[in-house]
C-alpha positions as CSV (number, residue, x, y, z in Angstrom):
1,X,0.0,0.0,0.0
2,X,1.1,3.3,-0.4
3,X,1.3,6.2,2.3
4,X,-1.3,8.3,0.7
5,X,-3.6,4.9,1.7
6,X,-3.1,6.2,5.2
7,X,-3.8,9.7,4.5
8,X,-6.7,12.4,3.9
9,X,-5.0,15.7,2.5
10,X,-5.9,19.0,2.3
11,X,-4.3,21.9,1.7
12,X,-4.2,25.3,3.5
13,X,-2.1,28.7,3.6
14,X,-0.5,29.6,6.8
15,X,1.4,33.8,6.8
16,X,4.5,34.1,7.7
17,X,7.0,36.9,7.5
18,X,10.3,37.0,5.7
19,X,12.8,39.5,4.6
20,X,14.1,39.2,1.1
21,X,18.1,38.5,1.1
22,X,18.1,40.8,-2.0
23,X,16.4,44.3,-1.2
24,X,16.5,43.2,3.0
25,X,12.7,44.6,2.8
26,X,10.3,42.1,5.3
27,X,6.8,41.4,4.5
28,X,4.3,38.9,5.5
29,X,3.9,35.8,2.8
30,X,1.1,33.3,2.3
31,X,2.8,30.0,2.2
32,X,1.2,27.0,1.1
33,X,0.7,24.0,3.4
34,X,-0.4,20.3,2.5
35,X,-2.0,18.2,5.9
36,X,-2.2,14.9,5.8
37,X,-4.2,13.6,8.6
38,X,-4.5,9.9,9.7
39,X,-7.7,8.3,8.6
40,X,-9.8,7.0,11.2
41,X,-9.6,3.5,10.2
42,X,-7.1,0.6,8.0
43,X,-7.8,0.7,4.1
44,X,-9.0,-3.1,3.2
45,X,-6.5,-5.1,1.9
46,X,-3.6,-4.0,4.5
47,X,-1.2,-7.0,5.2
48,X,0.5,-7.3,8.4
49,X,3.6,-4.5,7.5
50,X,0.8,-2.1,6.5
51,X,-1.2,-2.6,9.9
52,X,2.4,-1.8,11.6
53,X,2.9,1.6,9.2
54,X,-0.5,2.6,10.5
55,X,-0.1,2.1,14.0
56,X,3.2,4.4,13.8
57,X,2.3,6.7,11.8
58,X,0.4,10.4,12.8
59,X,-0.5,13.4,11.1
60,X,1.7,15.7,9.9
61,X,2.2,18.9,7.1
62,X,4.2,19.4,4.4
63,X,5.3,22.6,3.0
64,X,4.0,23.0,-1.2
65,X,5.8,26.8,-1.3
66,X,9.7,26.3,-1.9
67,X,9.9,30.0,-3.7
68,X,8.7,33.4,-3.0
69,X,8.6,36.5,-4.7
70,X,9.5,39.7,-2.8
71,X,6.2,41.8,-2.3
72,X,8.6,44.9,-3.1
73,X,7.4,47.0,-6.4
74,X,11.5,47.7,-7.1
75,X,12.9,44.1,-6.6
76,X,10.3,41.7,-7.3
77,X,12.6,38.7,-7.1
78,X,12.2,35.3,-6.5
79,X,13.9,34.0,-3.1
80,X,14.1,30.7,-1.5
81,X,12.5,30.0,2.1
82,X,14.9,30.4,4.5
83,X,15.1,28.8,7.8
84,X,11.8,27.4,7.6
85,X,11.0,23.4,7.7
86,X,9.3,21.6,5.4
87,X,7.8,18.9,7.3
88,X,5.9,19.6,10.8
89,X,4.5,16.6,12.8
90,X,1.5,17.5,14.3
């Protein structure tokens, strides 16, 4: 089975705020979250390693936005997220 067996997704936008590295200006960004929470129960057809994935496994969010582009009229650029994860557990 695959993980996404395990899985309901959805996705949602969470703000954060950032400075760009190439103007220095800081402004709050929409970034893009996928959450994958645990369904409630096993998908049929699960074999005894699937049952084990299951039992370990718990919801969690992965970050969609690897790029942003600065909010400033002058620079405009397109900068990578810095110091931010890309995987929360929940």
């Amino acid at each position: 089975m695959n993980e996404r067996d395990f899985f309901d997704e959805k996705q949602e936008t969470k703000r954060a705020s950032f400075s760009c590295p190439y103007c220095r200006e800081r402004a709050e960004y929409d970034v893009r979250w996928l959450r994958r929470t645990k369904k409630s129960a096993l998908p049929r057809g699960a074999n005894e390693q699937d049952r084990a994935r299951f039992a370990k496994s718990r919801d969690y969010m992965v970050r969609i936005d690897d790029h942003l582009a600065c909010k400033n009229n002058r620079c405009r650029k397109r900068f990578e997220i810095p110091n931010s994860q890309s995987v929360v557990f929940i």
